[in-house]
Wavefront OBJ file of the C-alpha trace (Angstrom):
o trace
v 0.000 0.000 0.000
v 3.048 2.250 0.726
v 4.832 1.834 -2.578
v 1.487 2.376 -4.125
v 0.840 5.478 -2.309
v 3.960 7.111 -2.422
v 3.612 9.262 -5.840
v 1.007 11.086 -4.230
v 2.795 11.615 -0.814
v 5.861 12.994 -2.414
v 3.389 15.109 -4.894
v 2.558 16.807 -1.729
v 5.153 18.205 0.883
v 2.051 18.843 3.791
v 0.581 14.701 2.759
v -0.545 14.066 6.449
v 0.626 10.252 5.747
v 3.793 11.118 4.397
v 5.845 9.843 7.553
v 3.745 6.337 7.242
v 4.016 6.122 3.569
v 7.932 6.410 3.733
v 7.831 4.045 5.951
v 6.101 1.595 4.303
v 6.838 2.491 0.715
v 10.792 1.810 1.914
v 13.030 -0.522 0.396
v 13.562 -1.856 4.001
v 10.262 -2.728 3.859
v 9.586 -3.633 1.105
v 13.002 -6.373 1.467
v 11.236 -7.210 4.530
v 7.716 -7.869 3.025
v 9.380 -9.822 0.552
v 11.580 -12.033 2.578
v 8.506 -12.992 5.224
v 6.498 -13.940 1.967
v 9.243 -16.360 0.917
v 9.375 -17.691 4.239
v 5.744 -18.709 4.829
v 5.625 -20.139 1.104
v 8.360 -21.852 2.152
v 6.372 -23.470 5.156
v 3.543 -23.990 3.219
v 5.318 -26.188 0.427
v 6.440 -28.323 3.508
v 3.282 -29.382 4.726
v 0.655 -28.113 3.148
v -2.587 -29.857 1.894
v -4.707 -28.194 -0.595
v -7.260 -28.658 1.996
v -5.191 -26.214 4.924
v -4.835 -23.853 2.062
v -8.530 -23.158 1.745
v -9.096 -22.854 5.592
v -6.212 -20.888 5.914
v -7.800 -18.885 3.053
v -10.829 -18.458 4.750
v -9.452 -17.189 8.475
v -7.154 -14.502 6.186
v -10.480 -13.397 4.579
v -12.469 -12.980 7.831
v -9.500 -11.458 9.061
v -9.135 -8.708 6.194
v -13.030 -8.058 6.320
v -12.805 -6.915 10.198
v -9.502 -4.628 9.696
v -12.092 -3.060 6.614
v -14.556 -2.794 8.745
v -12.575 -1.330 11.659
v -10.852 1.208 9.551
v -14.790 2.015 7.703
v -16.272 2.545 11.529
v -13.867 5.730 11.578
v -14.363 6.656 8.894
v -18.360 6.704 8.972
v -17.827 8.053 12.081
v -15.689 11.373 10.560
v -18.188 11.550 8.256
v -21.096 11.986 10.994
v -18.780 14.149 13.289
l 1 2 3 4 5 6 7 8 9 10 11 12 13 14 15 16 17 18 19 20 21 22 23 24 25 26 27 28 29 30 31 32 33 34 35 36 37 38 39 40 41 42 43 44 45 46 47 48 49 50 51 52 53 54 55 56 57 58 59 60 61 62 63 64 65 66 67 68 69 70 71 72 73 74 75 76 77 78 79 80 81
C-alpha cells in the first residue's frame, strides 16, 4: 500500500501520511515484506494440503473483512462528526 501510495505523498510536501508512507513504501520494507512472503511459502510447500490452504484462506479473509470494517467505523464516524 506504501509503494502504491507514495507518488502522491511525495506530490505533496504537507501529505498528512507522508511519515507512514515512507515508511512503508521503503526498500527496508519492502526487502522485509518480501523475505517474510518467501518464508511462509516456504512453510507452506512443507506441509501443506490443498485442503489447509482453503481454511487458511478463509481465516485470512475474515481477518481482512474486520480490519475493513474497523478502519470504515472511523471513517463513517468522521463523516457523521
Amino acid at each position: 500500500m506504501g509503494k502504491r501510495l507514495k507518488p502522491a505523498a511525495d506530490a505533496d510536501p504537507n501529505h498528512p501520511y507522508a511519515e507512514w508512507i515512507a515508511e512503508y513504501s521503503s526498500e527496508w520494507y519492502q526487502e522485509t515484506a518480501r523475505s517474510a512472503v518467501e518464508h511462509i511459502e516456504a512453510l507452506a510447500a512443507r506441509g501443506g494440503s490443498e485442503a489447509r490452504f482453503q481454511e487458511i484462506a478463509e481465516i485470512f479473509a475474515t481477518a481482512s473483512r474486520a480490519e475493513a470494517a474497523f478502519w470504515q467505523m472511523g471513517l463513517d464516524r468522521a463523516a457523521t462528526g
